[in-house]
matplotlib code that plots the C-alpha trace (Angstrom):
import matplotlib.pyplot as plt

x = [20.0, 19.3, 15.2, 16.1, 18.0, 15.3, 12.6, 14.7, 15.1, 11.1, 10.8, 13.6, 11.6, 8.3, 10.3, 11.7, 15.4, 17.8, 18.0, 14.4, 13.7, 16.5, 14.9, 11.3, 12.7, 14.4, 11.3, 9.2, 11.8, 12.3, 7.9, 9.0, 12.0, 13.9, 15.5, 18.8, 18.5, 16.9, 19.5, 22.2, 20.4, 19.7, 23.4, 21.9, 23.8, 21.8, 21.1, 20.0, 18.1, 15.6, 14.7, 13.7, 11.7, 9.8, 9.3, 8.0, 5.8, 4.5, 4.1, 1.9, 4.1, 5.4, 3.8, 5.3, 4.2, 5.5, 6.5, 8.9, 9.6, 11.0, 9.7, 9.7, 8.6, 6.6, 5.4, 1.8, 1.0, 2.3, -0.7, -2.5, 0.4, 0.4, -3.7, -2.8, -0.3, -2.3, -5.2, -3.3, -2.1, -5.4, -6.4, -3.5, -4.3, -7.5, -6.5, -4.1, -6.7, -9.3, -6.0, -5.3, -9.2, -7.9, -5.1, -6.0, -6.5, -3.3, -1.7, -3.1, -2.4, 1.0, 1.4, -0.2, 3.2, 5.4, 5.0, 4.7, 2.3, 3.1, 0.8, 2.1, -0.9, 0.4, -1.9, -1.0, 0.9, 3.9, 3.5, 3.3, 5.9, 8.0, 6.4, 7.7, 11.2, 11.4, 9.9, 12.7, 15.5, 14.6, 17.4, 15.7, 13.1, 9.9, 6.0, 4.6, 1.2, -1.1, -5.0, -7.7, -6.0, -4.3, -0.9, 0.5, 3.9, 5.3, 8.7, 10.7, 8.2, 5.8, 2.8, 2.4, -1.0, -1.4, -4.4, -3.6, -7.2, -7.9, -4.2, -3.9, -1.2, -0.9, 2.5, 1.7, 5.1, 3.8, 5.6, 2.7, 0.4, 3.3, 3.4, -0.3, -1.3, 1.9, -0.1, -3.5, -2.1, -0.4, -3.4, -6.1, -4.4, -3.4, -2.6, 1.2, 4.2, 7.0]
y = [-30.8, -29.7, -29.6, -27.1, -25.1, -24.7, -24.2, -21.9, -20.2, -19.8, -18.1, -15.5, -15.0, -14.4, -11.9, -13.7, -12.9, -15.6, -16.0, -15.9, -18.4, -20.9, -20.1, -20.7, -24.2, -25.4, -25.1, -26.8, -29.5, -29.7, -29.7, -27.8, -26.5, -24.3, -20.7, -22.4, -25.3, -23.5, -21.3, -24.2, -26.2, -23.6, -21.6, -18.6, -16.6, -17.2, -13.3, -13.0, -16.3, -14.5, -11.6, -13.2, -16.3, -12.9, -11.6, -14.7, -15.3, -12.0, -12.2, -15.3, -18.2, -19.0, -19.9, -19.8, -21.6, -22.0, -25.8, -25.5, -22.5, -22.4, -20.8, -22.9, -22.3, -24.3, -23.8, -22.9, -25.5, -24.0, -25.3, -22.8, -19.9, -20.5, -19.9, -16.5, -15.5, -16.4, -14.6, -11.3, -11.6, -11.5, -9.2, -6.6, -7.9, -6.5, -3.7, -2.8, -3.1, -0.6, 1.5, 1.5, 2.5, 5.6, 6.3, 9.7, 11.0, 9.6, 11.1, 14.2, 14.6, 13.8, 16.8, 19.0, 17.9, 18.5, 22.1, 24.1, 27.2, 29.9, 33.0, 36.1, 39.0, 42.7, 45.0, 49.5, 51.6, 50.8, 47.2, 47.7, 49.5, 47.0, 44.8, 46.8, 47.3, 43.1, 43.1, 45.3, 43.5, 40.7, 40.1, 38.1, 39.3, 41.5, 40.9, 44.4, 45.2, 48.0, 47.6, 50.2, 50.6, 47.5, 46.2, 42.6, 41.7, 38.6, 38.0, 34.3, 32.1, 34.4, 36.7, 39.8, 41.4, 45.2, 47.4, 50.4, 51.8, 48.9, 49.1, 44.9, 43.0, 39.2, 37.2, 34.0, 31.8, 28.8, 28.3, 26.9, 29.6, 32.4, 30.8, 30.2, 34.4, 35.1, 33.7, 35.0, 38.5, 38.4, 37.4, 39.1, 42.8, 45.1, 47.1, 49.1, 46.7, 47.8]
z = [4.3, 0.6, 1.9, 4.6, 2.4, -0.2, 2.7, 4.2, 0.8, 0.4, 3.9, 3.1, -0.4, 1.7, 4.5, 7.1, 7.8, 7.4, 11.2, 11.6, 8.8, 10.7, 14.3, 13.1, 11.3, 14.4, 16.5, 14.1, 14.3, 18.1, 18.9, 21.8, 22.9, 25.2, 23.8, 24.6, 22.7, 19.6, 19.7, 19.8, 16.8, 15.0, 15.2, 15.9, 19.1, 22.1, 22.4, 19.1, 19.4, 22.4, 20.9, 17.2, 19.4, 21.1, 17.4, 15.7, 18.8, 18.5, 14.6, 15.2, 14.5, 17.5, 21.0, 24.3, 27.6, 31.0, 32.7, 35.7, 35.8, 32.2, 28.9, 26.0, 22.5, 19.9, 16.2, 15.2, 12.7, 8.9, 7.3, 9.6, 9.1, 5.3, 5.5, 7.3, 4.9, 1.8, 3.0, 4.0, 0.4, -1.1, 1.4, 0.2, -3.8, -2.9, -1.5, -4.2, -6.8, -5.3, -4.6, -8.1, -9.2, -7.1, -8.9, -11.0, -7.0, -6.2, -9.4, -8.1, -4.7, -5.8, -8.2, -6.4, -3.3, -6.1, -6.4, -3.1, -3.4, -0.8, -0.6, 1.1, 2.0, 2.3, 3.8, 4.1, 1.6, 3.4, 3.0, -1.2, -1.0, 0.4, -2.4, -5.2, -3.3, -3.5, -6.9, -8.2, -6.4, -8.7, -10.9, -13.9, -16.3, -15.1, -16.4, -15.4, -16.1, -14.9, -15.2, -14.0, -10.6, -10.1, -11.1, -11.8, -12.0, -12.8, -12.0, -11.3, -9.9, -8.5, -9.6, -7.4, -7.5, -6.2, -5.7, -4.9, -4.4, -1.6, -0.2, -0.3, -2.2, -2.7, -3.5, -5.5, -5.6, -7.7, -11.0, -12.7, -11.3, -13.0, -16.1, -16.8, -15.6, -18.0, -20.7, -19.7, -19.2, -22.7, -24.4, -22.7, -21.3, -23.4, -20.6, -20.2, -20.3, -18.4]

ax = plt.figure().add_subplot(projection="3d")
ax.plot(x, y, z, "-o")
ax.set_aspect("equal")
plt.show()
């Protein structure tokens, strides 16, 4: 009994479910069995017992053939299942590693999830108008600057872009995209602050 336990110990630690790891055990015991008996030896509810044979059958493990009119179930020989699984390991150690050599694209498709970028295009006077009205219900601080015929304002998360002479606005909300034209506007306008 202390053999079962450990081997039914090693198939939980590779995935099966207690019940699966007891189901698959009982049919390698039986050779060949009917779904009532397996689910008798094994103590697994008779219910239960069909629908993990169907899944263990389907994973592989388990075969299934007809005599009489009744479906009974044997095991596909563990040397041959342990092959599989040891391969599909390899396979996904593999697979990992190559993942891995793609990691800076990972990183970076990651960050670039993290913060959401929404661009909003205003076309018409009447549209930069209703710019400016939203840019001065802002209630934090304002980065205004004006720049031969455009303007730039900077509030919260979003950079606003204005020119007048083409009638077109643009809406940036991107925190990092605020915070870096913040910088470059400081250092490199000396337009009018507002």
């Amino acid at each position: 009994m202390i053999v079962k336990e450990e081997l039914l110990g090693k198939l939980r630690d590779i995935g099966f479910s207690e019940k699966e790891a007891k189901i698959y055990l009982t049919v390698l015991e039986l050779k060949e069995a009917l779904p009532g008996s397996i689910a008798r030896r094994s103590g697994v509810k008779r219910s239960t017992a069909y629908l993990l044979l169907d899944q263990l059958a389907k994973r592989g493990l388990l075969t299934s053939i007809k005599k009489n009119g009744h479906l009974f179930y044997q095991a596909k020989n563990p040397q041959v299942f342990i092959k599989e699984e040891l391969e599909k390991s390899e396979n996904l150690h593999a697979s990992l590693e190559d993942l891995n050599m793609g990691l800076p694209e990972l990183l970076l498709l990651h960050k670039m999830t993290e913060e959401r970028v929404e661009v909003s295009v205003f076309k018409g006077a009447a549209a930069l108008e209703q710019m400016r009205k939203n840019i001065r219900a802002f209630k934090g601080k304002i980065h205004h600057y004006d720049h031969l015929g455009s303007e730039v304002t900077i509030y919260g998360e979003k950079v606003a872009i204005i020119s007048w002479e083409d009638e077109t606005g643009v809406v940036i909300q991107s925190k990092n995209i605020a915070k870096a034209q913040k910088v470059l506007l400081d250092e490199g306008f000396k337009g009018k602050k507002k």
